[in-house]
Backbone of each chain as nested JSON, in Angstrom:
{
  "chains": [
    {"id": "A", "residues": [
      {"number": 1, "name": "UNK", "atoms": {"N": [18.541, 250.701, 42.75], "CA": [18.96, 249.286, 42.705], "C": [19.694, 248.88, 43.969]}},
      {"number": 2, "name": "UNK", "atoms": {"N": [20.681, 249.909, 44.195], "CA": [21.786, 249.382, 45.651], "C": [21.625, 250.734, 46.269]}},
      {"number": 3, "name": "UNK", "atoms": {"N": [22.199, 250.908, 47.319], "CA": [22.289, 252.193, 48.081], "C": [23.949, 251.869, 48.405]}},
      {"number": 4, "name": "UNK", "atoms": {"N": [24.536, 252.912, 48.118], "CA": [25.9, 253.008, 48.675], "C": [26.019, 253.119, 50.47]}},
      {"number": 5, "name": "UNK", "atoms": {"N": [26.828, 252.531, 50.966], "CA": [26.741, 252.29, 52.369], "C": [28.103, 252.92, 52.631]}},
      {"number": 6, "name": "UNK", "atoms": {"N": [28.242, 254.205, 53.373], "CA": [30.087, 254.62, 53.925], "C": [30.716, 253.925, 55.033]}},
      {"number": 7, "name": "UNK", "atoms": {"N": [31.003, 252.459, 54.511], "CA": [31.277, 251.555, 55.772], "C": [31.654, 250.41, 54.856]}},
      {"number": 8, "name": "UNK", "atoms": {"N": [32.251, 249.439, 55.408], "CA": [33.237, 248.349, 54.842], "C": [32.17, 246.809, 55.262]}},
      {"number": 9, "name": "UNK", "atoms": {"N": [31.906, 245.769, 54.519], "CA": [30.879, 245.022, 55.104], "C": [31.806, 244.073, 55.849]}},
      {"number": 10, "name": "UNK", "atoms": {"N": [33.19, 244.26, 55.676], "CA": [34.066, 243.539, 56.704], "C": [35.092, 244.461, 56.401]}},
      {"number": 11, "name": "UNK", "atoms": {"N": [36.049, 244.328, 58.118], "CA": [37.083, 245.206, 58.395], "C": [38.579, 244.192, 57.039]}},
      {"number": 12, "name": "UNK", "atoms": {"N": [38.942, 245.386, 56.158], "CA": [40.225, 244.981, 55.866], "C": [41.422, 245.465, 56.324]}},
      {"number": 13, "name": "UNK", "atoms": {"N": [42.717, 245.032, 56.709], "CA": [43.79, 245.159, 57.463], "C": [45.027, 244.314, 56.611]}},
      {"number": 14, "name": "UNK", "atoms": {"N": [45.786, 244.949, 55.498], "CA": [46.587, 244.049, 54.896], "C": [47.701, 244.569, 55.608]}},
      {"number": 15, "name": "UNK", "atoms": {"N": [48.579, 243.462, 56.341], "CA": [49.565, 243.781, 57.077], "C": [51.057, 243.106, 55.878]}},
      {"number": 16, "name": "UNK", "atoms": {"N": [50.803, 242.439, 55.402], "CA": [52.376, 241.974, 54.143], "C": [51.366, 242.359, 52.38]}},
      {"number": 17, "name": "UNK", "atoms": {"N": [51.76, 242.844, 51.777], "CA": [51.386, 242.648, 50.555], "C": [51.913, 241.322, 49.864]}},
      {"number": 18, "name": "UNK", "atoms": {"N": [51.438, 241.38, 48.779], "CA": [51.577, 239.1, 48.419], "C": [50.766, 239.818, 46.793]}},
      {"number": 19, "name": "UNK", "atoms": {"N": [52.123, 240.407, 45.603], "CA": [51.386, 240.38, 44.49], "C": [50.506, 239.111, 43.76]}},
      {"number": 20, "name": "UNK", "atoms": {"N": [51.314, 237.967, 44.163], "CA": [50.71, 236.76, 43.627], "C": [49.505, 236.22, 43.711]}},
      {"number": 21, "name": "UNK", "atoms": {"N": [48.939, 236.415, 45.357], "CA": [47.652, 236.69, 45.419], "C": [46.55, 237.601, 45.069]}},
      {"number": 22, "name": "UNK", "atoms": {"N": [46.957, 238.752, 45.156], "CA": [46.438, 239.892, 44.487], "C": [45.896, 239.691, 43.314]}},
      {"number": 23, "name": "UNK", "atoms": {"N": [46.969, 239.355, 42.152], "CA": [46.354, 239.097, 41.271], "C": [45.012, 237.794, 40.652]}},
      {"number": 24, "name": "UNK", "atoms": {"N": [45.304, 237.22, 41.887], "CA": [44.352, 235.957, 41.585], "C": [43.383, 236.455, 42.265]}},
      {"number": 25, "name": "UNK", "atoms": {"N": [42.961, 237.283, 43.191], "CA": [41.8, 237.789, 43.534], "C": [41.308, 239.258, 42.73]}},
      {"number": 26, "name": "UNK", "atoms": {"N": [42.099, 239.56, 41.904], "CA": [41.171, 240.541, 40.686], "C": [40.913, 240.06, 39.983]}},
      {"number": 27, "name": "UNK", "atoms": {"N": [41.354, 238.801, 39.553], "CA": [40.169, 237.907, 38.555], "C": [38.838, 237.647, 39.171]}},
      {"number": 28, "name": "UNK", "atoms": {"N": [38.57, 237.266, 40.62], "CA": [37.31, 237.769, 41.253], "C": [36.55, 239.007, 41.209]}},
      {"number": 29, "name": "UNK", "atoms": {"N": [37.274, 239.549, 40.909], "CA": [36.851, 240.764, 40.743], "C": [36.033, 241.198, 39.435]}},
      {"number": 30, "name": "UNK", "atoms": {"N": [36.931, 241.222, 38.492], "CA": [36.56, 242.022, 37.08], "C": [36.706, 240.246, 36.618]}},
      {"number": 31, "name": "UNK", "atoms": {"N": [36.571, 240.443, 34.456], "CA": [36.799, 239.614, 33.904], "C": [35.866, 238.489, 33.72]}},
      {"number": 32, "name": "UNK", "atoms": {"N": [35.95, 237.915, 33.278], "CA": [34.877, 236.352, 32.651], "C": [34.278, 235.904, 33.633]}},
      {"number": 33, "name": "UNK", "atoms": {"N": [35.282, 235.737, 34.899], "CA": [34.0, 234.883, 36.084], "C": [34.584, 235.835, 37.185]}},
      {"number": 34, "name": "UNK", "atoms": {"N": [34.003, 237.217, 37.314], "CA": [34.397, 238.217, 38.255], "C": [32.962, 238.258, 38.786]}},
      {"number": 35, "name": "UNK", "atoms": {"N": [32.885, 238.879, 40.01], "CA": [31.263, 238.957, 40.165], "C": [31.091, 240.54, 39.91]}},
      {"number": 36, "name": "UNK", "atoms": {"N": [32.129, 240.971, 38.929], "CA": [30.827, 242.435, 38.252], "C": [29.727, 241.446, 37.348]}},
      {"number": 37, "name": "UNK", "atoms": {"N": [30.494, 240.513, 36.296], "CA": [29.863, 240.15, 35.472], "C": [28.342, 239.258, 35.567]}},
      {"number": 38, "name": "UNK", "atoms": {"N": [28.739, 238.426, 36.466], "CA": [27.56, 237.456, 37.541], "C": [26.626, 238.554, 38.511]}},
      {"number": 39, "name": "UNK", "atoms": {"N": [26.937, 239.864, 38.83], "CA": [26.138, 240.469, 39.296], "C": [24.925, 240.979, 37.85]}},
      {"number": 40, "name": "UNK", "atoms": {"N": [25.621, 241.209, 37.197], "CA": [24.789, 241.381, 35.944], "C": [24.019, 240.212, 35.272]}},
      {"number": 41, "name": "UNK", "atoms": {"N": [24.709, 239.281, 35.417], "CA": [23.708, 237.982, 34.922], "C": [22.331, 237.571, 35.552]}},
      {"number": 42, "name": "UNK", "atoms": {"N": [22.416, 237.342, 37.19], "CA": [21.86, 237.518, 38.202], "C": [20.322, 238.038, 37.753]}},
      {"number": 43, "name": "UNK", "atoms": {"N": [20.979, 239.742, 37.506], "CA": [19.667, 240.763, 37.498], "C": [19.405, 240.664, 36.104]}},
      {"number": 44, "name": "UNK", "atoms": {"N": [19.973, 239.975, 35.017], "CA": [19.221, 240.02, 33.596], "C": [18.602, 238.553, 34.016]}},
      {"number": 45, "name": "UNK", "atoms": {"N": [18.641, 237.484, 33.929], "CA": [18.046, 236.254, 34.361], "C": [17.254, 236.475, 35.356]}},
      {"number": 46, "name": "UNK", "atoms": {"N": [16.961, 237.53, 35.731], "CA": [15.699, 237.473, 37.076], "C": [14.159, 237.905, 36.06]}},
      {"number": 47, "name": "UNK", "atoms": {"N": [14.982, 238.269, 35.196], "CA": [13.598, 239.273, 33.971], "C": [12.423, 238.251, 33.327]}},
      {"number": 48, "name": "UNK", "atoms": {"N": [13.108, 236.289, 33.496], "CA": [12.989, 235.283, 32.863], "C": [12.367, 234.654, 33.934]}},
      {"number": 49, "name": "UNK", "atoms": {"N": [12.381, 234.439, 34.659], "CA": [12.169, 233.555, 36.045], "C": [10.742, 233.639, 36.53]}},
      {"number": 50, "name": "UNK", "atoms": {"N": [9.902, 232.666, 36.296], "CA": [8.503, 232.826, 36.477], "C": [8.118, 232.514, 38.046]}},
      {"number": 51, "name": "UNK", "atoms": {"N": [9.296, 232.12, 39.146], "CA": [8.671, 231.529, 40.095], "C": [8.804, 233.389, 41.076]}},
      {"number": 52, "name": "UNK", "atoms": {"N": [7.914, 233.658, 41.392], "CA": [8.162, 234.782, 42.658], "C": [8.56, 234.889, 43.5]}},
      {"number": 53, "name": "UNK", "atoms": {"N": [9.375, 233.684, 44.059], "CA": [10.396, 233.283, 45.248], "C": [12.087, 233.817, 44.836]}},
      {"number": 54, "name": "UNK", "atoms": {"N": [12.115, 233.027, 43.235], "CA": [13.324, 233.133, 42.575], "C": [13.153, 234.243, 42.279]}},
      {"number": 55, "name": "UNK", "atoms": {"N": [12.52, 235.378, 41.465], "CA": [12.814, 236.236, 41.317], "C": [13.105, 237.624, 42.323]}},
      {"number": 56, "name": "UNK", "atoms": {"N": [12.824, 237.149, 43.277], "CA": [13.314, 237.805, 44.883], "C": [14.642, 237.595, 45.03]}},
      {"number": 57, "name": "UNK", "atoms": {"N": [15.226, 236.153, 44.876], "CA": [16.325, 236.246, 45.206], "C": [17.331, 236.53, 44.127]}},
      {"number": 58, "name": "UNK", "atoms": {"N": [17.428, 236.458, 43.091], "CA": [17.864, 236.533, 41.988], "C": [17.946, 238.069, 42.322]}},
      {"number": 59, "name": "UNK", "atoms": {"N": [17.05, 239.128, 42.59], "CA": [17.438, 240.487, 42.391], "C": [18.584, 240.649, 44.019]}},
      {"number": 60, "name": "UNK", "atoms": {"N": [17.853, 239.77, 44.478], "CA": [18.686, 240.108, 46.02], "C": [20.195, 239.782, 45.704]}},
      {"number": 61, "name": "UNK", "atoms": {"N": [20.405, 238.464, 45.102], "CA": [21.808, 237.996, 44.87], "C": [22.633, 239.055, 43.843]}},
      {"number": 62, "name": "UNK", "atoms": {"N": [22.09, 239.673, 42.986], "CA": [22.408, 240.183, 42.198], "C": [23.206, 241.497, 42.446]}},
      {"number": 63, "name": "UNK", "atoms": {"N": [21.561, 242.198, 43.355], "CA": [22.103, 243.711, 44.143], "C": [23.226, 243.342, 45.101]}},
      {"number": 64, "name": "UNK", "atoms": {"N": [23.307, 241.749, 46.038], "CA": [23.982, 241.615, 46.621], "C": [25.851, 241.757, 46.202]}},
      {"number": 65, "name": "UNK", "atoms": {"N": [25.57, 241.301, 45.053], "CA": [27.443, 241.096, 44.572], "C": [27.848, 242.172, 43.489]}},
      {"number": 66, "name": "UNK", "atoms": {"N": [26.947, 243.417, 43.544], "CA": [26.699, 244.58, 43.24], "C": [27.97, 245.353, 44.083]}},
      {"number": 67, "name": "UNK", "atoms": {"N": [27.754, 244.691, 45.337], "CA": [29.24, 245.5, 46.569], "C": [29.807, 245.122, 46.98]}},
      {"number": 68, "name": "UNK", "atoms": {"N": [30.511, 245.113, 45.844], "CA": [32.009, 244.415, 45.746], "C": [32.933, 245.531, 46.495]}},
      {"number": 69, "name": "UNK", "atoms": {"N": [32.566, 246.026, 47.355], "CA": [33.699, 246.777, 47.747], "C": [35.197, 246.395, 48.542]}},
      {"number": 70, "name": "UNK", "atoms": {"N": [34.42, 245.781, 49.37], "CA": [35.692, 244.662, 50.343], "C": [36.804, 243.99, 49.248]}},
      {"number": 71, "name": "UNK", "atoms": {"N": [36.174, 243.775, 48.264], "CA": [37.071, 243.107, 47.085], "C": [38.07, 244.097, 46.81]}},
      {"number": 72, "name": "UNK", "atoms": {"N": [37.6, 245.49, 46.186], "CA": [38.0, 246.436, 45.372], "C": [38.976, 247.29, 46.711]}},
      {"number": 73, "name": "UNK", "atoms": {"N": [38.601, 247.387, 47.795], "CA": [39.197, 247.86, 49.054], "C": [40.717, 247.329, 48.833]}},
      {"number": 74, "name": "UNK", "atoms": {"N": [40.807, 246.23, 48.805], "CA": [42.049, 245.255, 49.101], "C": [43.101, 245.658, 47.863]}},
      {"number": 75, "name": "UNK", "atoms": {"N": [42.707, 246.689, 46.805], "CA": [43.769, 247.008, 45.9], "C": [44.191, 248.62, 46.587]}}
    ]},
    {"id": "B", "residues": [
      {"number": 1, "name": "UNK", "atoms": {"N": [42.217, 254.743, 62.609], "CA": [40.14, 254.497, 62.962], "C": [40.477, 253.928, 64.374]}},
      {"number": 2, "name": "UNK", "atoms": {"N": [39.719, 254.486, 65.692], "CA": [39.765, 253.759, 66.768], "C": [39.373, 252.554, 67.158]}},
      {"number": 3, "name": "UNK", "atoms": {"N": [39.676, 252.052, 68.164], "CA": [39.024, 250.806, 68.579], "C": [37.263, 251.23, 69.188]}},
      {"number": 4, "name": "UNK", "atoms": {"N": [37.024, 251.838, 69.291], "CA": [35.649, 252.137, 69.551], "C": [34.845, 252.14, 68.156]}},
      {"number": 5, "name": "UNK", "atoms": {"N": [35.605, 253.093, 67.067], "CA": [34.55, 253.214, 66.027], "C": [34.565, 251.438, 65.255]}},
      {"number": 6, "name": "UNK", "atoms": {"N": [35.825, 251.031, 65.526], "CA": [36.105, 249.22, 65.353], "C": [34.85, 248.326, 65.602]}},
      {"number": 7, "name": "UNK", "atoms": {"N": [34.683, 248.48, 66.858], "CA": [34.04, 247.909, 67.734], "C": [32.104, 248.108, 66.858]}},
      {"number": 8, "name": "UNK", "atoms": {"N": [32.172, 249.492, 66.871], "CA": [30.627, 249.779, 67.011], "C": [30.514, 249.086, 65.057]}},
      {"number": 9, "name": "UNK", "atoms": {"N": [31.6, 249.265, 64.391], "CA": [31.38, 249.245, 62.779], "C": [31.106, 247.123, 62.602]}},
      {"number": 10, "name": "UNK", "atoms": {"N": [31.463, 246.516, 63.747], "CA": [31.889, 245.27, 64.324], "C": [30.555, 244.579, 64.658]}},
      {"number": 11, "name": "UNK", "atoms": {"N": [29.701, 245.737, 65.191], "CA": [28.332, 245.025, 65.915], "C": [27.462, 245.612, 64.158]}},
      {"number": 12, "name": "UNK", "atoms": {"N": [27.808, 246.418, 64.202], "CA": [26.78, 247.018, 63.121], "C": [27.073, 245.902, 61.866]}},
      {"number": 13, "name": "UNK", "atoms": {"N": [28.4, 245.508, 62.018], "CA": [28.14, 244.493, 60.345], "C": [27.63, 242.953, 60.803]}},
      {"number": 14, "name": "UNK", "atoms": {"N": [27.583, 242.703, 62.459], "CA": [26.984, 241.434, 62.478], "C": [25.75, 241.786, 62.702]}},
      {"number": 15, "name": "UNK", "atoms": {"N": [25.047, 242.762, 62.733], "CA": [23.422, 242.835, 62.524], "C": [22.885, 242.517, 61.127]}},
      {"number": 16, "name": "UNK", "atoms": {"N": [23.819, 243.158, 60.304], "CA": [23.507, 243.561, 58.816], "C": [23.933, 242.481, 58.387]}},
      {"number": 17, "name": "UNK", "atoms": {"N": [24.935, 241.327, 59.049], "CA": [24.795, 240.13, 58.356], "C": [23.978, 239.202, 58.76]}},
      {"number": 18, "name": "UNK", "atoms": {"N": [23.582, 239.248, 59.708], "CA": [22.237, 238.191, 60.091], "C": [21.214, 239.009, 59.285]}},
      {"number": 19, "name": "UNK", "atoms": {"N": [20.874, 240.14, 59.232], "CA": [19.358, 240.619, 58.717], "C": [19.392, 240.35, 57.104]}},
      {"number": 20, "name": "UNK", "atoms": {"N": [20.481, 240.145, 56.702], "CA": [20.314, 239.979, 54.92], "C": [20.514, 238.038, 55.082]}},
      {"number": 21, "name": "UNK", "atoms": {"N": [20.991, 237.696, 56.296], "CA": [21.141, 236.207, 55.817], "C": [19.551, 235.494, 55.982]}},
      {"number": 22, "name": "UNK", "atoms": {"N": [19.091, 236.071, 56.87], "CA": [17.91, 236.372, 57.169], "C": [16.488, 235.872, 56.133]}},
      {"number": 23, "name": "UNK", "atoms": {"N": [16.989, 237.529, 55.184], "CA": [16.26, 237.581, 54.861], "C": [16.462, 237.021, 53.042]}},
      {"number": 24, "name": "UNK", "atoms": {"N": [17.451, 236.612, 53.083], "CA": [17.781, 235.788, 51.659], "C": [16.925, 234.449, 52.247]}},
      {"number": 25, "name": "UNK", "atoms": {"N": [17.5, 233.505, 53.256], "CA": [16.411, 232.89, 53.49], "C": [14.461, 232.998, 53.292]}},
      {"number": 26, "name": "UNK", "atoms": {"N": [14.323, 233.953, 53.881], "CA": [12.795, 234.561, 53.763], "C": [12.543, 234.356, 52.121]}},
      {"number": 27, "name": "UNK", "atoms": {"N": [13.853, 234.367, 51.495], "CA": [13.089, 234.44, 49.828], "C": [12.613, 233.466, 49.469]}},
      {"number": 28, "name": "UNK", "atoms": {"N": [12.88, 232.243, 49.944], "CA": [12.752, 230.802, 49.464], "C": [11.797, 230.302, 50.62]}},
      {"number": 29, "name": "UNK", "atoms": {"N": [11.332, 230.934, 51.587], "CA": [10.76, 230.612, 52.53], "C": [9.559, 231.763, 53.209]}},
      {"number": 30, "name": "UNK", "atoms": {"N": [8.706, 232.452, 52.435], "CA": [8.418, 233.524, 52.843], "C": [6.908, 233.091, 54.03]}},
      {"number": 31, "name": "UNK", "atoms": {"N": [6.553, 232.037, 53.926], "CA": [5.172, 231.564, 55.49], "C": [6.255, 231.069, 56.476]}},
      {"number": 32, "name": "UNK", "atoms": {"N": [7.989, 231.712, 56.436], "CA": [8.416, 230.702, 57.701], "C": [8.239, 232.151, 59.243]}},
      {"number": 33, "name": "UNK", "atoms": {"N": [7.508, 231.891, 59.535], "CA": [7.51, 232.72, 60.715], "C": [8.527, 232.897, 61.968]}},
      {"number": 34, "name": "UNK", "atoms": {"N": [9.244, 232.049, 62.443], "CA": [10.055, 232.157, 62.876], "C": [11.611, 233.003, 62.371]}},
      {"number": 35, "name": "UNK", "atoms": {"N": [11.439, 232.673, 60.92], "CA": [12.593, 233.411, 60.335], "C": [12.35, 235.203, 59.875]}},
      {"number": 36, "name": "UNK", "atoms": {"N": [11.149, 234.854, 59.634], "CA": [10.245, 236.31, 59.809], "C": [10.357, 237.526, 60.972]}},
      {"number": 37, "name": "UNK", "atoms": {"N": [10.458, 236.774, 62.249], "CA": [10.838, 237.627, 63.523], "C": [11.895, 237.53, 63.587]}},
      {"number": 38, "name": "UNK", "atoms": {"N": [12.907, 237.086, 63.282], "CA": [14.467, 237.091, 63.004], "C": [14.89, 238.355, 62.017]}},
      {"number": 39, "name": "UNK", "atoms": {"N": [14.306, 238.087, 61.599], "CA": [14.596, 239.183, 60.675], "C": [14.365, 240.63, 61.121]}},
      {"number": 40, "name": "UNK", "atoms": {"N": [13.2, 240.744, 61.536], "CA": [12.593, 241.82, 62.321], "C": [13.28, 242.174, 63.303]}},
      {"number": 41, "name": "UNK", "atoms": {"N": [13.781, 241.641, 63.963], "CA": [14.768, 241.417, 64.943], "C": [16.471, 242.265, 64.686]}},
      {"number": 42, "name": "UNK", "atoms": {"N": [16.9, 241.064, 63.804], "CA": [17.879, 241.814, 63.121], "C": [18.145, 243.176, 62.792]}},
      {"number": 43, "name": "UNK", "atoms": {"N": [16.776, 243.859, 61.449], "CA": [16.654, 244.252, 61.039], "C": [17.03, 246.085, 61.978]}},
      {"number": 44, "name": "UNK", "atoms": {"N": [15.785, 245.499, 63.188], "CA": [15.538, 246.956, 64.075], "C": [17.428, 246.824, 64.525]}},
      {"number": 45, "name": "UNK", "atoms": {"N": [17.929, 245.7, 64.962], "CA": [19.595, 245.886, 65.797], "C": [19.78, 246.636, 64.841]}},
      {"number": 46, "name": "UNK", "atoms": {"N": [20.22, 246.691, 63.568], "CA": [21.124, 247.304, 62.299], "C": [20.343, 248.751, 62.43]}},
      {"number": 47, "name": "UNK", "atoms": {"N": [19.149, 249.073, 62.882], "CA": [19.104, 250.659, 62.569], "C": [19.597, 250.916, 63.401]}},
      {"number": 48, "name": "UNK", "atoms": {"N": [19.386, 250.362, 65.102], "CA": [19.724, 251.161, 66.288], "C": [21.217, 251.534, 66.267]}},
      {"number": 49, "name": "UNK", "atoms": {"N": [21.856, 250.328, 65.635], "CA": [23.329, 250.255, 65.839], "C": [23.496, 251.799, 64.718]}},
      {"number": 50, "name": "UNK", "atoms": {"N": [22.9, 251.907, 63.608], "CA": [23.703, 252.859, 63.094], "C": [23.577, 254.03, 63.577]}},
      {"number": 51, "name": "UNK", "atoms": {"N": [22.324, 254.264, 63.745], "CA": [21.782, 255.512, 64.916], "C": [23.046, 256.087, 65.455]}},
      {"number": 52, "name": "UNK", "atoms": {"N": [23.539, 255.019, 66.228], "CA": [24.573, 255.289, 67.115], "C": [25.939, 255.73, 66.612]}},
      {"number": 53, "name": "UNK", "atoms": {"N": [26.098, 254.753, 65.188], "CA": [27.656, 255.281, 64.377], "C": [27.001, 256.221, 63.807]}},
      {"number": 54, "name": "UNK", "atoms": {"N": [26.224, 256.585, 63.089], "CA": [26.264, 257.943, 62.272], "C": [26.534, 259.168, 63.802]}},
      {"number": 55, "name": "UNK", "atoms": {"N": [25.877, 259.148, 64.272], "CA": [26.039, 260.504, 65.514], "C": [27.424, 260.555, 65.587]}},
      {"number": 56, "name": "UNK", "atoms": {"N": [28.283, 259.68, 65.575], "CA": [29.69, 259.839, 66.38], "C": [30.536, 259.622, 64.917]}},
      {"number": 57, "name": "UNK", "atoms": {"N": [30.168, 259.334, 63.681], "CA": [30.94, 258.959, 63.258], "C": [30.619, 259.92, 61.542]}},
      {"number": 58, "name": "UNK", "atoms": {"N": [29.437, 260.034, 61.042], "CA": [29.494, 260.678, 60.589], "C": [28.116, 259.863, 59.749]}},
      {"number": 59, "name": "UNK", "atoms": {"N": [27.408, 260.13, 58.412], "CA": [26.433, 259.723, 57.681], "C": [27.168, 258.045, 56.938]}},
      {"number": 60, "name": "UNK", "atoms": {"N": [26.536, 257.482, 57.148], "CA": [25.975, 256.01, 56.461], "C": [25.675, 256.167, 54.958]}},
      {"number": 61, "name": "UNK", "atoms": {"N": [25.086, 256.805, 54.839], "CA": [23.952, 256.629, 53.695], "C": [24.275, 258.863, 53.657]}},
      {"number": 62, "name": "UNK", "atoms": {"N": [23.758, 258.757, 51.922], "CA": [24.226, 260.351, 51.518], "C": [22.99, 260.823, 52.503]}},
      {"number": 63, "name": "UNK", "atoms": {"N": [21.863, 260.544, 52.646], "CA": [20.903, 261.343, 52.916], "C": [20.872, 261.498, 54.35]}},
      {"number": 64, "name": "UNK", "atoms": {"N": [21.98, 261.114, 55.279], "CA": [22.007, 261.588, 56.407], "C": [22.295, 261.994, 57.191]}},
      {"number": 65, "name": "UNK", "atoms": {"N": [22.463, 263.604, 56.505], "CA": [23.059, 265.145, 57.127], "C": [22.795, 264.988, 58.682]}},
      {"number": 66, "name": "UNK", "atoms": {"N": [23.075, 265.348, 59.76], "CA": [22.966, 265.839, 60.612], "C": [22.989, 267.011, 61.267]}},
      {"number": 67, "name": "UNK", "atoms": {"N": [23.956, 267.841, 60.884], "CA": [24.138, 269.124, 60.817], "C": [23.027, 269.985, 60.006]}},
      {"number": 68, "name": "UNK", "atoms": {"N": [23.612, 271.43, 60.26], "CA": [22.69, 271.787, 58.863], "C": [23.252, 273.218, 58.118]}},
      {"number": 69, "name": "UNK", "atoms": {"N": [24.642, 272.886, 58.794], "CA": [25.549, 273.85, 57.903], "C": [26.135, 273.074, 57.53]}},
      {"number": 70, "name": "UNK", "atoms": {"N": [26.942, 271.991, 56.993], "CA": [27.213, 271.271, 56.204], "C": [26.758, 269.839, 55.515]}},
      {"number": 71, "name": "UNK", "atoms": {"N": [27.207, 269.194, 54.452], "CA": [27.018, 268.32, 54.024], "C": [27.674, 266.995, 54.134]}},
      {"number": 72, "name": "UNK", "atoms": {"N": [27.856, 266.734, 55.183], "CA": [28.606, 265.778, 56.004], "C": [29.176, 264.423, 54.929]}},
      {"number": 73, "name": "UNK", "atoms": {"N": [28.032, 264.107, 54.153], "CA": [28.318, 262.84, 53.608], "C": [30.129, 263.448, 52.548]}},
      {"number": 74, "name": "UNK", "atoms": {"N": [30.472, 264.678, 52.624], "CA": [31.621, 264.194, 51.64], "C": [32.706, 264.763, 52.319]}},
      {"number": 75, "name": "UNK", "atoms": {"N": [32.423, 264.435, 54.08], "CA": [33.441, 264.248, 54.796], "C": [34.705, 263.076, 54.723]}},
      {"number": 76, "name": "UNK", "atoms": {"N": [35.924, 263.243, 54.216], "CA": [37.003, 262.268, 54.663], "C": [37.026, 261.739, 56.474]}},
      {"number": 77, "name": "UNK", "atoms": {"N": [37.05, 260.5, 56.148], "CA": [37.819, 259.446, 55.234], "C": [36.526, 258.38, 54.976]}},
      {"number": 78, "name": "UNK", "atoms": {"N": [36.658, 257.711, 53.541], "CA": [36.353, 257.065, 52.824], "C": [36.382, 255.646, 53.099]}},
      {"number": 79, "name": "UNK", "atoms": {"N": [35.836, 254.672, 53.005], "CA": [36.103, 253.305, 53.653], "C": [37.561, 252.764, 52.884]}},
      {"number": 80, "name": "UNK", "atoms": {"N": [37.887, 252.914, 52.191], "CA": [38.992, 252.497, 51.281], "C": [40.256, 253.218, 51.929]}},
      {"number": 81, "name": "UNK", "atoms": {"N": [39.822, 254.399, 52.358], "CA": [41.257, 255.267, 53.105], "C": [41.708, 255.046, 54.597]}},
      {"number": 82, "name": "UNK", "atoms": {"N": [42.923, 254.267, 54.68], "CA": [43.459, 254.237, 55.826], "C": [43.907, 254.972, 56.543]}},
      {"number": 83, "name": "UNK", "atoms": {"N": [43.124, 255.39, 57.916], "CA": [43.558, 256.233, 58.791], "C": [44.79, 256.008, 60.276]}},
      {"number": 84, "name": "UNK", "atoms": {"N": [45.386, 254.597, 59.721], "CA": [45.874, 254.387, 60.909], "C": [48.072, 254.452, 60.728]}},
      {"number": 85, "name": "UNK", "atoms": {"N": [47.853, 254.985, 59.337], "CA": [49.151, 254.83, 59.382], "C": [49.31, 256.358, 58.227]}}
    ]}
  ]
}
């Protein structure tokens, strides 16, 4: 589905920690509108999709927010 | 992490972001030919570039030992592990 990549798709550098933000960006993360969950929607709604354009991107968007790592990095 | 491996991890993620912006385009557009050699384009920068970080830096991807007495890919450090402090 994804290939794990040993590399960061952008450089992170947290120079002050800021819990307040933190926590509002792990709701991006995990939870109701996190993109684990939308990565999964993505690739189940691609199973439905009769056009062959959409269902290209639908798996692409899907595998795409699959690597979430830069997110998960920042904890 | 040096400013060199900075640098090269720097070119390598603006290849890999033009070649997927690329080619997300291409999905909705797959007779656009111009975006087609863009891609192609892209695509070859992002191998050459890694070519170059895996040799000096270590495997990308599990399957690319270099050595052949060890198994390089579960060399430290980890993208998550900071080496500068």
């Amino acid at each position: 589905m994804f290939q794990y990549e040993k590399k960061l798709q952008y450089p992170i550098n947290i120079k002050t920690t800021d819990p307040k933000l933190a926590s509002l960006i792990i709701t991006q993360y995990g939870g109701p509108d996190g993109e684990l969950g939308a990565s999964i929607r993505y690739l189940s709604q691609r199973f439905a999709m009769p056009y062959p354009e959409l269902k290209a991107l639908l798996t692409d968007i899907g595998s795409e927010v699959a690597k979430l790592h830069s997110n998960s990095t920042i904890f | 992490m040096s400013t060199e491996q900075e640098m090269l991890l720097r070119r390598l993620s603006g290849a890999q972001f033009a070649a997927w912006e690329t080619h997300m385009f291409l999905d909705t557009h797959p007779n656009d030919g111009l975006a087609l050699e863009a891609n192609k384009k892209y695509q070859a920068k992002f191998l050459e570039v890694s070519k170059e970080y895996e040799s000096k830096y270590g495997p990308l991807n599990h399957g690319d030992t270099y050595g052949d007495t060890r198994f390089e890919w579960v060399n430290d450090p980890w993208p998550w592990e900071r080496t500068d402090d």
